[in-house]
C-alpha positions, 0 to 999 in steps of 0.5 A, a space after each residue: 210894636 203896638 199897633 193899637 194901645 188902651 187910652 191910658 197907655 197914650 200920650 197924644 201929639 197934635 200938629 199941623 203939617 201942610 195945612 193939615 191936623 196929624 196926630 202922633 200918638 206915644 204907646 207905652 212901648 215908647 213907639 210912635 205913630 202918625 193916626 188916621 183920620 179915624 184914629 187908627 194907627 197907621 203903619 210906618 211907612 217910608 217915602 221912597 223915590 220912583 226906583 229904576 225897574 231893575 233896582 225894583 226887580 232886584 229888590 221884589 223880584 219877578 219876570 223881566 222881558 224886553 222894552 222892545 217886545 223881543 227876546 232877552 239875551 241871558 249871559 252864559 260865557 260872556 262873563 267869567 262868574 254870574 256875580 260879575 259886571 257885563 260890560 257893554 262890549 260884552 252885550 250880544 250887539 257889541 259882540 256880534 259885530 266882532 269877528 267870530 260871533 254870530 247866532 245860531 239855535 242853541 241845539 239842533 233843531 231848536 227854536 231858541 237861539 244863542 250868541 256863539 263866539 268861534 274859536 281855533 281854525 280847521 279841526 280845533 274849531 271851538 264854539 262856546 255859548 255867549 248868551 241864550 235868547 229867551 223872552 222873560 227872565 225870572 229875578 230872584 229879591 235879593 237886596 232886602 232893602 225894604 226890611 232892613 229900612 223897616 226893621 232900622 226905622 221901628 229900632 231907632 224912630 222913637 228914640 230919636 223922636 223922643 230926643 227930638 220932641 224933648 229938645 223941641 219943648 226944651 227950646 220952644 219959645 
């Protein structure tokens, strides 16, 4: 895409929008884009709402600590594959109100601490490690929403604008 064309490669669209004059200019690559007030072209951008932060961590990526100044808790056993759903009885709270959970550090000596469920009675007493304690989380991106909108938009916009603008000046009164 073009960011900048010669004057001879454009056509210019003028308009008003709020109350305000826009420009779109059309560069010989068929690409159009809304000008500055300088007569620069601006990048494509698209208007997105206020996300929830997870969905904006999931999205960027970054660290992720507690609304409540405290530590996190990282599942571990609580759910059968890292890909699955915890659900909300399978939160440390829910599940510390259970018999057989209860906190303690995750190796002798330590200062992090862990959900551990119990299991068996007498010598075949099991314990196996529900979540990890810890006061930040690293978030890897994942989604690539924002490429993709990107990539879609620059693909598609100026042929549907084209289309659009013809049957505009095709009807126009």
């Amino acid at each position: 895409m073009e960011l900048a064309a010669k004057p001879n490669e454009v056509s210019d669209i003028r308009f008003q929008h709020n109350g305000l004059q826009q420009s779109l200019v059309s560069c010989s690559s068929g690409h159009y884009r809304k000008l500055d007030a300088f007569c620069q072209p601006l990048p494509l951008i698209c208007p997105k709402s206020n996300l929830d932060q997870f969905m904006a961590l999931q999205e960027t990526g970054g660290s992720k600590t507690s609304p409540f100044g405290d530590s996190l808790g990282v599942p571990i056993g609580a759910r059968p594959t890292p890909t699955s759903v915890t659900r909300p009885s399978s939160f440390p709270g829910a599940m510390l109100k259970r018999k057989g959970y209860f906190i303690a550090p995750i190796r002798k000596g330590s200062s992090i601490k862990g959900v551990w469920r119990r299991t068996g009675k007498g010598r075949r007493t099991r314990m196996k490690l529900m979540y990890v304690f810890s006061r930040q989380v690293r978030i890897k991106p994942r989604f690539g929403f924002n490429e993709t909108v990107r990539k879609v938009a620059e693909e598609r916009f100026p042929k549907r604008f084209a289309e659009a603008m013809e049957k505009a000046l095709a009807t126009a009164r």
